[in-house]
PDB file of N, CA, C and O in Angstrom:
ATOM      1  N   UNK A   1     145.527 156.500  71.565  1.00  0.00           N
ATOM      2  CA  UNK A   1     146.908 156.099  71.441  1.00  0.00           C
ATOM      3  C   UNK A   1     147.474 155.670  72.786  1.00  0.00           C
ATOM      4  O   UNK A   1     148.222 154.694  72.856  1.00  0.00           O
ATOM      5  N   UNK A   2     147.202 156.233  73.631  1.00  0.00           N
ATOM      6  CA  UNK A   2     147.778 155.822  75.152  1.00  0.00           C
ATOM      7  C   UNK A   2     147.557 154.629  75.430  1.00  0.00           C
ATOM      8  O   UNK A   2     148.566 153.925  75.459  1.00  0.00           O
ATOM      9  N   UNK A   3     146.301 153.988  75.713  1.00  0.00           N
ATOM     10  CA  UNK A   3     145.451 152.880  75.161  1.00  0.00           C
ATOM     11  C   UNK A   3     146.535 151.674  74.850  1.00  0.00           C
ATOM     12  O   UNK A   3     146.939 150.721  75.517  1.00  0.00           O
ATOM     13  N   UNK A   4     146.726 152.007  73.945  1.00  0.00           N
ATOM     14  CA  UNK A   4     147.960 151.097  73.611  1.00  0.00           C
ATOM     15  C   UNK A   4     149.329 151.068  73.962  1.00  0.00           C
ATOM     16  O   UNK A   4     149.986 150.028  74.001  1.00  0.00           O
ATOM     17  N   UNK A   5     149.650 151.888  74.149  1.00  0.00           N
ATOM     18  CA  UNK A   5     151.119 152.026  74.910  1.00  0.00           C
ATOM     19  C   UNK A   5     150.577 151.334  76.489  1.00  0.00           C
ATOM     20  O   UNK A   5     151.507 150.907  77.172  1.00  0.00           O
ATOM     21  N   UNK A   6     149.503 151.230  76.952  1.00  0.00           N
ATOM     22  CA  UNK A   6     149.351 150.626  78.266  1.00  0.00           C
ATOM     23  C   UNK A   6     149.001 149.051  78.037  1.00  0.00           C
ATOM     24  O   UNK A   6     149.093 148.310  79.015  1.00  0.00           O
ATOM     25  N   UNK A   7     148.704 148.653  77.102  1.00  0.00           N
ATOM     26  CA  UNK A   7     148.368 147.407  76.303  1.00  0.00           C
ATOM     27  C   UNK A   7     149.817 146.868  76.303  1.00  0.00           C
ATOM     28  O   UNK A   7     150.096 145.982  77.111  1.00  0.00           O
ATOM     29  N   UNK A   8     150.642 147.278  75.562  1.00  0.00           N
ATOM     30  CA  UNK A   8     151.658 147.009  75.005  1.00  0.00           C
ATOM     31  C   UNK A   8     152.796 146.868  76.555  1.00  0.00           C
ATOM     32  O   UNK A   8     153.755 146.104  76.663  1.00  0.00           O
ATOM     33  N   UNK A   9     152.364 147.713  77.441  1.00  0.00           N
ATOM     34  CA  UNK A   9     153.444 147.664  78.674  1.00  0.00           C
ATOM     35  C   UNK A   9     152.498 146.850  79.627  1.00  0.00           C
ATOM     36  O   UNK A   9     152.857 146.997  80.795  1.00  0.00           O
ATOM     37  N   UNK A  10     151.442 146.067  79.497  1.00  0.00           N
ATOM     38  CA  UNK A  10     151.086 145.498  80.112  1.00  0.00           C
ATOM     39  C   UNK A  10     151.274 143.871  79.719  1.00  0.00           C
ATOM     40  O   UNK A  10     151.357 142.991  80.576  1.00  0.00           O
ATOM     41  N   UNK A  11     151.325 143.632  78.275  1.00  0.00           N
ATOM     42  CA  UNK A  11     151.689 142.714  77.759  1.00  0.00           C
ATOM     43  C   UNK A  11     153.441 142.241  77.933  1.00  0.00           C
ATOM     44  O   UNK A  11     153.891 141.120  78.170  1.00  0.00           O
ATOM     45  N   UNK A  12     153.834 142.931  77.819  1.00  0.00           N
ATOM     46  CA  UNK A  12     155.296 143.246  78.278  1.00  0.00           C
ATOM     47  C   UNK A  12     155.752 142.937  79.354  1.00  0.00           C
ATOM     48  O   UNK A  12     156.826 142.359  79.525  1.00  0.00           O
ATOM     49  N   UNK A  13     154.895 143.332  80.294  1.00  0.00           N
ATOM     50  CA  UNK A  13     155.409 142.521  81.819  1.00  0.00           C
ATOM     51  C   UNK A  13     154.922 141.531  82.224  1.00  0.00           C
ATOM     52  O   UNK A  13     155.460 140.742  83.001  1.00  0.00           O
ATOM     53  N   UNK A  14     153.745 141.435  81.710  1.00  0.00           N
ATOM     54  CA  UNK A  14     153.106 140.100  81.785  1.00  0.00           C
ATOM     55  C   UNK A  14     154.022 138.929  81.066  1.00  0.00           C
ATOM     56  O   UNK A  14     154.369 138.071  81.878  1.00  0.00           O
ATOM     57  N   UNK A  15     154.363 138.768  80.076  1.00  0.00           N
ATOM     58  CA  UNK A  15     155.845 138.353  79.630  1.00  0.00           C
ATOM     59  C   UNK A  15     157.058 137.782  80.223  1.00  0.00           C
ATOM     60  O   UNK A  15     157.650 136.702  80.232  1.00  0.00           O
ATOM     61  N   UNK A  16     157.185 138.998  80.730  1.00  0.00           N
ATOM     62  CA  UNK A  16     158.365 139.109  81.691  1.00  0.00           C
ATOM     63  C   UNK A  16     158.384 138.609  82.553  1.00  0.00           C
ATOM     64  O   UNK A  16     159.295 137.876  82.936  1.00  0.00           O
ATOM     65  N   UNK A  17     156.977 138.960  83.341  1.00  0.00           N
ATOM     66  CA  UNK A  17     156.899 138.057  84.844  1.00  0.00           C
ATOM     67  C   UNK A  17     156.529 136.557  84.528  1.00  0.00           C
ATOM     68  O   UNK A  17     156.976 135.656  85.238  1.00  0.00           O
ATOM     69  N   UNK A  18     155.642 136.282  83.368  1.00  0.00           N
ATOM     70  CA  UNK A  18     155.801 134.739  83.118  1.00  0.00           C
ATOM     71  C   UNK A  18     157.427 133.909  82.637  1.00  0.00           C
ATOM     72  O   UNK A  18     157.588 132.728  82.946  1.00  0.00           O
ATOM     73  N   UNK A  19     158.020 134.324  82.228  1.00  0.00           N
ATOM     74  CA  UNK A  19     158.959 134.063  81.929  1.00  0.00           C
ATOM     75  C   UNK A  19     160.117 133.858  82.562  1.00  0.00           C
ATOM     76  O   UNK A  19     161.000 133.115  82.135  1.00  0.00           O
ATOM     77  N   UNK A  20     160.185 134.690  83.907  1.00  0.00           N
ATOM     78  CA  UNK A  20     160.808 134.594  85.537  1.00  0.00           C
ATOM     79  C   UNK A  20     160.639 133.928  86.067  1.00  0.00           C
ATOM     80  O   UNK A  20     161.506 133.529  86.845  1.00  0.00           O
ATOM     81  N   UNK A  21     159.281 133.301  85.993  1.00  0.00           N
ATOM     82  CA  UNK A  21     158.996 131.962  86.769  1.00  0.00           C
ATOM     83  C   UNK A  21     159.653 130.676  86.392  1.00  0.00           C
ATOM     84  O   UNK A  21     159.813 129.694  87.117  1.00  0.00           O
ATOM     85  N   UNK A  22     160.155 130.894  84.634  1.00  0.00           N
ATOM     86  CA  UNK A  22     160.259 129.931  84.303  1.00  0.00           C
ATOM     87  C   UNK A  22     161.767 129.755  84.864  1.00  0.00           C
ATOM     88  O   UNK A  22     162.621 129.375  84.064  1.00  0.00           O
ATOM     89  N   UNK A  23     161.992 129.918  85.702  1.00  0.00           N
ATOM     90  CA  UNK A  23     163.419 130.289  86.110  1.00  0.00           C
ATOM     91  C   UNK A  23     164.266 128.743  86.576  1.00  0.00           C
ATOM     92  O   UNK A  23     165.377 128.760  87.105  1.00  0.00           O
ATOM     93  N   UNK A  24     163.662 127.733  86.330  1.00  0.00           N
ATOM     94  CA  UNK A  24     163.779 126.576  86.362  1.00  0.00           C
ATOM     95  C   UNK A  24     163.645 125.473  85.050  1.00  0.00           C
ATOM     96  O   UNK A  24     163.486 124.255  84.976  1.00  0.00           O
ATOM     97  N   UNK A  25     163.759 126.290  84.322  1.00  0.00           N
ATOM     98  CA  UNK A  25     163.043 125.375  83.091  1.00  0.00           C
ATOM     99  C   UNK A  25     163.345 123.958  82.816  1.00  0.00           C
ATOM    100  O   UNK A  25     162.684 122.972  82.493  1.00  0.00           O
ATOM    101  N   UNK A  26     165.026 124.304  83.148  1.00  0.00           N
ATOM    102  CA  UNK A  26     165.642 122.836  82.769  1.00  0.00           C
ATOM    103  C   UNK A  26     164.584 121.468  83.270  1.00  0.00           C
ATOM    104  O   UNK A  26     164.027 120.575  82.632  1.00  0.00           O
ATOM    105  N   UNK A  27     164.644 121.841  84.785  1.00  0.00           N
ATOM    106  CA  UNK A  27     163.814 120.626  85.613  1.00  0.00           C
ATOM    107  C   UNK A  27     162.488 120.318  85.187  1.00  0.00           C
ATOM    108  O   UNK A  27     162.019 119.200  85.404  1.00  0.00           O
ATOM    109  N   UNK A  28     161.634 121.496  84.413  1.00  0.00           N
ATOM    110  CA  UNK A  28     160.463 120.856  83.916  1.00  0.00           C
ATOM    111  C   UNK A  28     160.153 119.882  83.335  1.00  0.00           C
ATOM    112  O   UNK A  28     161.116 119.468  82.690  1.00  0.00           O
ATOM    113  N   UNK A  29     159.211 119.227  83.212  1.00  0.00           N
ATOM    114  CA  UNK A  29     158.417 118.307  82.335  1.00  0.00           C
ATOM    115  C   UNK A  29     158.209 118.737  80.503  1.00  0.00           C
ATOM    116  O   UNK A  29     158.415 119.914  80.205  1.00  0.00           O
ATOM    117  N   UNK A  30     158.009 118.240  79.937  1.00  0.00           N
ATOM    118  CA  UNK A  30     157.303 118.717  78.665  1.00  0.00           C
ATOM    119  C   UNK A  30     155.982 119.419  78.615  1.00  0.00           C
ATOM    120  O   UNK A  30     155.647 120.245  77.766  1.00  0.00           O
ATOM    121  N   UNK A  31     155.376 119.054  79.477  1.00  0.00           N
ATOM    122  CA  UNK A  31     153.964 119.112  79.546  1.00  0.00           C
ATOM    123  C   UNK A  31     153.977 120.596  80.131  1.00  0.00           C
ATOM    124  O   UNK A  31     153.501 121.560  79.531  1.00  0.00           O
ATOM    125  N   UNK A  32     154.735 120.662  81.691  1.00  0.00           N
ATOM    126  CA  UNK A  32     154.810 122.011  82.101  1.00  0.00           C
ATOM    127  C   UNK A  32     155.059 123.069  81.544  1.00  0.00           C
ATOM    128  O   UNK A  32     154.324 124.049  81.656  1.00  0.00           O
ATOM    129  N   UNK A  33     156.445 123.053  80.649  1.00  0.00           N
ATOM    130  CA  UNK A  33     156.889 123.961  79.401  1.00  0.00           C
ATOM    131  C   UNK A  33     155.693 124.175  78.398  1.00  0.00           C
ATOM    132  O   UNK A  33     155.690 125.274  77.842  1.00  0.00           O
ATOM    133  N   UNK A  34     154.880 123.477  78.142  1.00  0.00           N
ATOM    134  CA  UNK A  34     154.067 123.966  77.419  1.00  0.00           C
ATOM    135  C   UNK A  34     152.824 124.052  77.724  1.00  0.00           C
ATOM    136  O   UNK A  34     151.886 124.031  76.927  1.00  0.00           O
ATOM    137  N   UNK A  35     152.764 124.164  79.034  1.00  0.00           N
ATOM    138  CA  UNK A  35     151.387 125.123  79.816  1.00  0.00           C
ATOM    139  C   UNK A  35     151.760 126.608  79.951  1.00  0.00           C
ATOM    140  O   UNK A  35     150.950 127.519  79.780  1.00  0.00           O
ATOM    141  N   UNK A  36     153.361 126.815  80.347  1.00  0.00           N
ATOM    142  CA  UNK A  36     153.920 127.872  81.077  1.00  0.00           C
ATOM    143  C   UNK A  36     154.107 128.704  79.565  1.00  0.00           C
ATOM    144  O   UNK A  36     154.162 129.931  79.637  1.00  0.00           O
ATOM    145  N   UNK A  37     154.200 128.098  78.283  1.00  0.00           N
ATOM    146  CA  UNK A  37     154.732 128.471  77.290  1.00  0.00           C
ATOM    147  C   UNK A  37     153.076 129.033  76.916  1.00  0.00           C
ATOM    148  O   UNK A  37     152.892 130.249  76.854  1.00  0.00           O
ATOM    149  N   UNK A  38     152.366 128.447  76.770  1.00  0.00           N
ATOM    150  CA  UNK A  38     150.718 128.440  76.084  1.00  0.00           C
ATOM    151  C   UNK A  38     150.488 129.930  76.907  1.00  0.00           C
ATOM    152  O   UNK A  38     150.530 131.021  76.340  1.00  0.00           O
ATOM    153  N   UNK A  39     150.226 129.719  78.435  1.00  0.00           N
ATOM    154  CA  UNK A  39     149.428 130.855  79.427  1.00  0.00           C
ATOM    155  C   UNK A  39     150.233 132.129  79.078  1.00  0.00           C
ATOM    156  O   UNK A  39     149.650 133.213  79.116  1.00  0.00           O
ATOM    157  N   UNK A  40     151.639 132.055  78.714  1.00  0.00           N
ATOM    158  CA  UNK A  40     152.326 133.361  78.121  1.00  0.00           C
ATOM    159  C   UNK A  40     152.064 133.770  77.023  1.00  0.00           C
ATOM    160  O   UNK A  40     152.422 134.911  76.729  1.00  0.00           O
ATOM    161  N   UNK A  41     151.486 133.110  76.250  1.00  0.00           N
ATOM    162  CA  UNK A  41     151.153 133.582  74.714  1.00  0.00           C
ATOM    163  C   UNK A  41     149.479 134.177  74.996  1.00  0.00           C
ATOM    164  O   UNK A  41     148.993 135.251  74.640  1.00  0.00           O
ATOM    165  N   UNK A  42     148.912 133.167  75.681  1.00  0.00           N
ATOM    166  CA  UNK A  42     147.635 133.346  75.133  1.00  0.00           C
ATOM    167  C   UNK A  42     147.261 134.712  76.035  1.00  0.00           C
ATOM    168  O   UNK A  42     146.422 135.536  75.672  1.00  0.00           O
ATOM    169  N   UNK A  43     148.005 134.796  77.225  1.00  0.00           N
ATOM    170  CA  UNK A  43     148.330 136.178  78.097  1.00  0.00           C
ATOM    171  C   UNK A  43     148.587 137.666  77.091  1.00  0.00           C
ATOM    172  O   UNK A  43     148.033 138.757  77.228  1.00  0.00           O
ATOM    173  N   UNK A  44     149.404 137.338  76.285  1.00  0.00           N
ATOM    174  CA  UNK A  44     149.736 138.305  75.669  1.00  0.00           C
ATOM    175  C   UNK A  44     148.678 139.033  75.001  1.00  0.00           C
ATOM    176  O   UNK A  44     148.207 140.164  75.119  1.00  0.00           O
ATOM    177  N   UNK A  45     148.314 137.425  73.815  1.00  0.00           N
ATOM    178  CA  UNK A  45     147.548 137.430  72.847  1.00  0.00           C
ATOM    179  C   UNK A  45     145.896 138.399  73.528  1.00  0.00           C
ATOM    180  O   UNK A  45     145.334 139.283  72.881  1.00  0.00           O
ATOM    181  N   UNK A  46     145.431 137.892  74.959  1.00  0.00           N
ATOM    182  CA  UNK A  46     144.418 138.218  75.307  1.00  0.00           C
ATOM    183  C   UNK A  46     144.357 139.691  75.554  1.00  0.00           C
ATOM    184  O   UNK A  46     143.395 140.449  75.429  1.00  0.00           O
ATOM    185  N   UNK A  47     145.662 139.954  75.954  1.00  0.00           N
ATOM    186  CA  UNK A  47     145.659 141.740  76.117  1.00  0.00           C
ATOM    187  C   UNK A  47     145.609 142.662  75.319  1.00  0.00           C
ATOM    188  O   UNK A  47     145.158 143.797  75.469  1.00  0.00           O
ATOM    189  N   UNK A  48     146.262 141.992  74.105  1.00  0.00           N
ATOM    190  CA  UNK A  48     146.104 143.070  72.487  1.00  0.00           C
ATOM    191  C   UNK A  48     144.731 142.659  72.442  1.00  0.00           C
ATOM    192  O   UNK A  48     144.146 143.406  73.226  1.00  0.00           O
ATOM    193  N   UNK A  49     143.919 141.865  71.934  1.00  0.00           N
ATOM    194  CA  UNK A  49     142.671 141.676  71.432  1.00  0.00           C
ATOM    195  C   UNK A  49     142.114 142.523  72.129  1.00  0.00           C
ATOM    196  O   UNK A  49     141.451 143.398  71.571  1.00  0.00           O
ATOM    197  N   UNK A  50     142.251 142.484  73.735  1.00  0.00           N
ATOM    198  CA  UNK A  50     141.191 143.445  74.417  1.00  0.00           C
ATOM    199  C   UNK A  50     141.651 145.093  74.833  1.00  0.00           C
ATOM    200  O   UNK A  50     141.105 145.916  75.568  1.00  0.00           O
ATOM    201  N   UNK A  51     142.846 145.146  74.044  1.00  0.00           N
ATOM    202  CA  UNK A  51     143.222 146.386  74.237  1.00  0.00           C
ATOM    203  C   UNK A  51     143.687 146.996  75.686  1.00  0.00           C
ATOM    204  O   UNK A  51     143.538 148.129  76.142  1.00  0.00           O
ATOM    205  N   UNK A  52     144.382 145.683  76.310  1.00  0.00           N
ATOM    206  CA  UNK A  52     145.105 145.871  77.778  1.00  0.00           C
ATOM    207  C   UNK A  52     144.021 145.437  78.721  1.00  0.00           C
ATOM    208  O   UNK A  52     144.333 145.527  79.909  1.00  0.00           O
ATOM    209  N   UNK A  53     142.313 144.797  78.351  1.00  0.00           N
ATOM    210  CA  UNK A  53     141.480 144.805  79.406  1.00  0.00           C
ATOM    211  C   UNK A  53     142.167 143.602  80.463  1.00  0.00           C
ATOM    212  O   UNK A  53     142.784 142.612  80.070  1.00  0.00           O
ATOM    213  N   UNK A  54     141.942 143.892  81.624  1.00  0.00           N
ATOM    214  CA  UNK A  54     142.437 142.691  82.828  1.00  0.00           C
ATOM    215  C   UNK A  54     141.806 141.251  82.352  1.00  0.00           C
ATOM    216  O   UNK A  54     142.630 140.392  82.039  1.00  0.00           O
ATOM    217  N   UNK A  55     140.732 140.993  82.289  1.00  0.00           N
ATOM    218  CA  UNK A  55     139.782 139.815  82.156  1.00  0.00           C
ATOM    219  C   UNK A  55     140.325 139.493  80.824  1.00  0.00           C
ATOM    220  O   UNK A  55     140.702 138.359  80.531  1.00  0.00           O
ATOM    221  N   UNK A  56     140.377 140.835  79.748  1.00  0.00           N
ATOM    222  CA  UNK A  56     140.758 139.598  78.802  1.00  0.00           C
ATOM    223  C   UNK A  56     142.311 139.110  78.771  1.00  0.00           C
ATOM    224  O   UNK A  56     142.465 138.091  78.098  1.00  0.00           O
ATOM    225  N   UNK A  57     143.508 139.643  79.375  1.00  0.00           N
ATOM    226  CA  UNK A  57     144.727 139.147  79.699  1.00  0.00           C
ATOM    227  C   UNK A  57     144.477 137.749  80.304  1.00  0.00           C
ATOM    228  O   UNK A  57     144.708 136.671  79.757  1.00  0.00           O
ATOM    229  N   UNK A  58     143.924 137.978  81.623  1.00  0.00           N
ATOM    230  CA  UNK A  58     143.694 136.776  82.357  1.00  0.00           C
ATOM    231  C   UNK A  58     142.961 135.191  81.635  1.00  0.00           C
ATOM    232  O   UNK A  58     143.380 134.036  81.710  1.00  0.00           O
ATOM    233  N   UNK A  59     141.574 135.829  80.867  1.00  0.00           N
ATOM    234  CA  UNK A  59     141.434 134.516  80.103  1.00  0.00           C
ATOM    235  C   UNK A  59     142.227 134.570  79.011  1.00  0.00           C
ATOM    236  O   UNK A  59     141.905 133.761  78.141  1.00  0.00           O
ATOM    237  N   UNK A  60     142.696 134.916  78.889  1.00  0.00           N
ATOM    238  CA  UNK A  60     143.715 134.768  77.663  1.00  0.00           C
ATOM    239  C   UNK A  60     144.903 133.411  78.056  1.00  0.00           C
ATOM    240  O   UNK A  60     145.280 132.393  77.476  1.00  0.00           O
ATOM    241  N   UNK A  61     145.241 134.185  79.559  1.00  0.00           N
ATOM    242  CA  UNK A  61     146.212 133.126  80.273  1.00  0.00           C
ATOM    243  C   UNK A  61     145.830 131.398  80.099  1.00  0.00           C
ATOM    244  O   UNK A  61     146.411 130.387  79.706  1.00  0.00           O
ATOM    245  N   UNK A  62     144.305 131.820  80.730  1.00  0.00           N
ATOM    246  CA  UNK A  62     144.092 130.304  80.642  1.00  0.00           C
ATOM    247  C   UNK A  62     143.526 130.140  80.293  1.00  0.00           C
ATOM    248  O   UNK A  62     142.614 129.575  80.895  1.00  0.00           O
ATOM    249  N   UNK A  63     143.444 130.345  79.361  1.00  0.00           N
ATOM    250  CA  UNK A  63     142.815 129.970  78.033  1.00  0.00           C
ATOM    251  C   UNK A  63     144.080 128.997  77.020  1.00  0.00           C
ATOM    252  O   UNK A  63     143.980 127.859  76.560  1.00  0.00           O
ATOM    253  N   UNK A  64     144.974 129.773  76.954  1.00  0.00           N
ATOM    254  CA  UNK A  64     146.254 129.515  76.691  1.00  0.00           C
ATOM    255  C   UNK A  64     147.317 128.308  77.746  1.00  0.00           C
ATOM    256  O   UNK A  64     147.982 127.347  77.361  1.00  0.00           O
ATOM    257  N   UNK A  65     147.156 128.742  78.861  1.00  0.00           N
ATOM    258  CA  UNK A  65     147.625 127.108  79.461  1.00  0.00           C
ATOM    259  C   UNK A  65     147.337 125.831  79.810  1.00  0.00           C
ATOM    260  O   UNK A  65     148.031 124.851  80.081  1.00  0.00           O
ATOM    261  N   UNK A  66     145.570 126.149  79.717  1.00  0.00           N
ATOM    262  CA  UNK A  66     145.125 124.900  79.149  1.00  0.00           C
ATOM    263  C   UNK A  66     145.555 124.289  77.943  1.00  0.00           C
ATOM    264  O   UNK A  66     146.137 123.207  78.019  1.00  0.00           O
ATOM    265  N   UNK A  67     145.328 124.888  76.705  1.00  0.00           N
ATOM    266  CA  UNK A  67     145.593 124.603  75.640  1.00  0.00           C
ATOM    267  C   UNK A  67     147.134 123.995  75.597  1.00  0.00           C
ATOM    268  O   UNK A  67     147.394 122.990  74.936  1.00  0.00           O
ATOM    269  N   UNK A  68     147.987 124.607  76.262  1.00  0.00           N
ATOM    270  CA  UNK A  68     149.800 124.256  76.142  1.00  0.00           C
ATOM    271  C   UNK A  68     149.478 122.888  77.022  1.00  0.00           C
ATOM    272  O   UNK A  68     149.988 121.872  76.549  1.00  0.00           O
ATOM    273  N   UNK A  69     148.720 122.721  78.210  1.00  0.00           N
ATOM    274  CA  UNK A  69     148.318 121.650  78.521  1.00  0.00           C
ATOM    275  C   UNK A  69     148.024 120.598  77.900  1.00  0.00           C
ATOM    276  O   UNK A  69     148.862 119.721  77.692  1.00  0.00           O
ATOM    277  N   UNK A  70     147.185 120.545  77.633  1.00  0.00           N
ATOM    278  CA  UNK A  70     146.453 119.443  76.406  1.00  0.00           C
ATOM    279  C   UNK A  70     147.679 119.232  75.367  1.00  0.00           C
ATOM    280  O   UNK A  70     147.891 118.133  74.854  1.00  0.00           O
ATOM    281  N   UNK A  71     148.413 120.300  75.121  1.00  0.00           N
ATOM    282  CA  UNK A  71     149.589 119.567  73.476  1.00  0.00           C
ATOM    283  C   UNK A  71     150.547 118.903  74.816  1.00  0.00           C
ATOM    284  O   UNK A  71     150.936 117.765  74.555  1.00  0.00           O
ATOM    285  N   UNK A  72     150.879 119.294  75.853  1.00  0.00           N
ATOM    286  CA  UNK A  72     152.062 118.823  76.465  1.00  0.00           C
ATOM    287  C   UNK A  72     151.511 117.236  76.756  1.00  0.00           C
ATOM    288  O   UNK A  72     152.342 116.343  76.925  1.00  0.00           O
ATOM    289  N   UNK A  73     150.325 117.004  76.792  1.00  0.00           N
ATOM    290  CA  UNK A  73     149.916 115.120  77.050  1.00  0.00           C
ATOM    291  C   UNK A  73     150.413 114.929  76.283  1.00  0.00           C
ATOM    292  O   UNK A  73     151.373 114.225  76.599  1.00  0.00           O
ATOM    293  N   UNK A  74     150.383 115.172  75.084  1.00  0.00           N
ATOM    294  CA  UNK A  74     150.440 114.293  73.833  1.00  0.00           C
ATOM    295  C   UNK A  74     151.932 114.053  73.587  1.00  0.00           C
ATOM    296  O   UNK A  74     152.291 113.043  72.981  1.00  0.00           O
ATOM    297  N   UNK A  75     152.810 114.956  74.043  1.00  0.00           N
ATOM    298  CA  UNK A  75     154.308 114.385  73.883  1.00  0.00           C
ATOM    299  C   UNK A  75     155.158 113.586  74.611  1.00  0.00           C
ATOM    300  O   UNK A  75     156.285 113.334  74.185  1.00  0.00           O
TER     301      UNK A  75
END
């Protein structure tokens, strides 16, 4: 059970601190918003799957802002 409460508060700030950065959003691009938008999800997403592991948060990130990458060309 702890396990997850450290998952869950690690996902959480990871969040948070992506989301601080975005502290400019207005001035972004499309493309940027949805790298910065992707690496926060797939951040998240990577930490539940691995149950808070570092590596999988991290590829999760970019795993995820590539991907927000690639949709942001297309708009």
């Amino acid at each position: 059970m702890r396990r997850h409460y450290f998952a869950a508060t690690l996902a959480a700030v990871a969040l948070a601190t992506s989301l601080g950065g975005c502290a400019t959003w207005d001035s972004m691009s499309a493309r940027q918003k949805s790298t910065a938008v992707g690496a926060a999800v797939g951040g998240v997403t990577g930490a539940a799957v691995t149950n808070g592991n570092v590596l999988g948060t991290v590829g999760g990130a970019a795993i995820g802002g590539f991907i927000g990458d690639e949709v942001g060309k297309r708009r």
